[in-house]
LUMZA-786342 format. One record per residue (C-alpha): x, y, z; residue in three letters. Coordinates in steps of 0.1 Angstrom, whole numbers, plus 5000, padded with zeros to 4 digits. Layout:
residues N
{site {X, Y, Z}, ALA};
...
END
This chain:
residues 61
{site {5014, 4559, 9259}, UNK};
{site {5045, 4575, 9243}, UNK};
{site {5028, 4578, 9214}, UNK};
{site {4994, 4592, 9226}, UNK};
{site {5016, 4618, 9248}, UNK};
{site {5027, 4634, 9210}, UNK};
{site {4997, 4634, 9197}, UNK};
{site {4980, 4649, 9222}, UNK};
{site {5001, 4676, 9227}, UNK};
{site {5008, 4687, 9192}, UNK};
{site {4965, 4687, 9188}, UNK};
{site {4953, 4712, 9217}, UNK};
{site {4981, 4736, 9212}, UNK};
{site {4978, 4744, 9176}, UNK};
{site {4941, 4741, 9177}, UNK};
{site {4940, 4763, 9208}, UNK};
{site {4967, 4789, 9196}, UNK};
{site {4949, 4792, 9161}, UNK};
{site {4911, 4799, 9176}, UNK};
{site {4915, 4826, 9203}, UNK};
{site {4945, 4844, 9181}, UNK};
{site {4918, 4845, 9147}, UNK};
{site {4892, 4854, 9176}, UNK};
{site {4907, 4879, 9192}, UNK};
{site {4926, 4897, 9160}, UNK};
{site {4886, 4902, 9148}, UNK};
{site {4872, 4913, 9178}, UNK};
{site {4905, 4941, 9181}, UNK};
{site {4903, 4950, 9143}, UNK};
{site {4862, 4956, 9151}, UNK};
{site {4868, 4972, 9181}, UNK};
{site {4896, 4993, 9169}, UNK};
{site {4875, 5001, 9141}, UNK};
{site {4842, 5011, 9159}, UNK};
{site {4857, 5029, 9185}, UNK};
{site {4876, 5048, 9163}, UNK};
{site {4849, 5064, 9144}, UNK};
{site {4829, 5069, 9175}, UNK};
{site {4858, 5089, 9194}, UNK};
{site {4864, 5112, 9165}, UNK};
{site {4827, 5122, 9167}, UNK};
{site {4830, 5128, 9204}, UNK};
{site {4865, 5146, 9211}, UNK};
{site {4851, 5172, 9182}, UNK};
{site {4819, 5174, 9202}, UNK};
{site {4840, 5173, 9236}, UNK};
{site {4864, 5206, 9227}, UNK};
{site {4832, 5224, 9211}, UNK};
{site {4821, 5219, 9251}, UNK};
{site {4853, 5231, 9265}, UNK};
{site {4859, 5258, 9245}, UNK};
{site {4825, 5269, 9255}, UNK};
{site {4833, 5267, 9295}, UNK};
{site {4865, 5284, 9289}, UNK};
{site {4854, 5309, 9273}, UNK};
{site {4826, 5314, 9304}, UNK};
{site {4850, 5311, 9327}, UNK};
{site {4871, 5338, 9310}, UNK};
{site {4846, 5366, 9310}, UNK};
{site {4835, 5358, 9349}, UNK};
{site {4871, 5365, 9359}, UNK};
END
């Protein structure tokens, strides 16, 4: 028993800590990566917009 108690400690936590840590560094680095790229192309295509209302809205007043 105390030897199992060790053992099975030290395994799962390791093991555990390594897999979601690797996992979840990825998915960030893809996500980070991805979603950069795609919110460039949308805030330039989001102030072209506003500029545009802006402007309408100027020459109504």
């Amino acid at each position: 028993m105390d030897s199992e108690q060790p053992l099975c400690l030290r395994t799962p936590l390791p093991f555990a800590a390594r897999t979601p840590v690797n996992n979840f560094t990825e998915t960030v680095k893809h996500k980070l990566k991805k979603k950069k790229k795609k919110k460039k192309k949308k805030k330039k295509k989001k102030k072209k917009k506003k500029k545009k209302k802006k402007k309408k809205k100027k020459k109504k007043i």
